[in-house]
C-alpha positions, 0 to 999 in steps of 0.5 A: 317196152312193150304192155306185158312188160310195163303190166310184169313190172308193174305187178312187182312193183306193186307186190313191193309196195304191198309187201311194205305197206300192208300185214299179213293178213290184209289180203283186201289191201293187198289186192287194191294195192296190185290192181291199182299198180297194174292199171298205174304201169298202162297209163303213161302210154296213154300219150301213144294211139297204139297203146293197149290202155288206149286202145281199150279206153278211146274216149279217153285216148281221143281227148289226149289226142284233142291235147297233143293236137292244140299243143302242137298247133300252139307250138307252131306259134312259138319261137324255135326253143319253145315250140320244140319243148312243147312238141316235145311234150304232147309227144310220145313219152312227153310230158306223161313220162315225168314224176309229175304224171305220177305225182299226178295219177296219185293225187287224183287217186287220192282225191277219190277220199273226198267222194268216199271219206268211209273208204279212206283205206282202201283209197290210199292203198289204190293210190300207193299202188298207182304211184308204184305202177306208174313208177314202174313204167317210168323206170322201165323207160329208162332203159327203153331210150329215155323220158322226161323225167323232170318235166316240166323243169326240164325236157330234156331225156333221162336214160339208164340204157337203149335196149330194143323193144320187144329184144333179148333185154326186153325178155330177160327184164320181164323174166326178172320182173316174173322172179321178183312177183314170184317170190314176193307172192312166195314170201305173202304165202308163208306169211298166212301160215 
């Protein structure tokens, strides 16, 4: 899938989550809630060179590419099995594309309450919304060929359909993905009234 995918359904997904996590009145909340989720819906991409987050964010792209470097170099050094499952992980939609990662990216999102207890609110809501980002990006993948979902339990695949990057699926799915946003927003808009 392509960025302007993964950043549409991530929106939606995100515009659910606030939809379900905040009241009418919470516009603040709303809005940390679909940040955070567009951001959440980049980031497991951040495994590609090529990828928009990692385009804008080379610092941190340069050490995941220093990681994938010395797993690689590690796995040279493993039995057949193990070697392949390492590889296999510091690849593109490795090891970044499981429900860890996004268990992950919450916690540390969450964490940011240690740093600021006053804001606790508001940092719980950013990490909602990077789980439903990041989950957007997994369950977009799903159909896009497959990711590990179960990392590190298992490495093997995990697809609903292979539809072609940048295809007629892809478009129809962004479409869909614009509706859902459309009339959530539509639904928090009568809300204020």
């Amino acid at each position: 899938m392509m960025a302007a995918s993964h950043r549409l359904g991530g929106a939606a997904m995100g515009m659910l989550a606030a939809h379900m996590l905040t009241g009418p009145e919470d516009i603040t909340g709303k809005a940390v809630i679909l940040s955070a989720a567009v951001l959440g819906s980049l980031i497991p991409d951040i495994d590609h060179p090529r990828s928009s987050i990692s385009r804008k964010h080379r610092s941190i792209r340069g050490a995941v590419g220093l990681v994938q470097i010395m797993l690689r170099g590690i796995s040279g050094l493993l039995p057949g099995r193990q070697g392949n499952y390492l590889r296999t992980a510091a690849g593109h939609r490795g090891a970044s594309h499981s429900l860890l990662m996004a268990a992950a990216c919450v916690l540390l999102v969450h964490m940011g309450v240690l740093i600021c207890p006053a804001w606790e609110g508001m940092i719980t809501l950013a990490a909602w919304g990077m789980g439903a980002g990041v989950a957007s990006h997994l369950l977009l993948d799903l159909f896009a060929g497959g990711v590990p979902l179960w990392f590190p339990f298992s490495g093997k695949r995990v697809a609903l359909a292979h539809i072609k990057t940048g295809g007629v699926t892809e478009w129809i799915i962004r479409i869909l993905s614009a509706g859902i946003l459309a009339i959530l927003a539509g639904a928090e808009v009568i809300k204020w009234r």
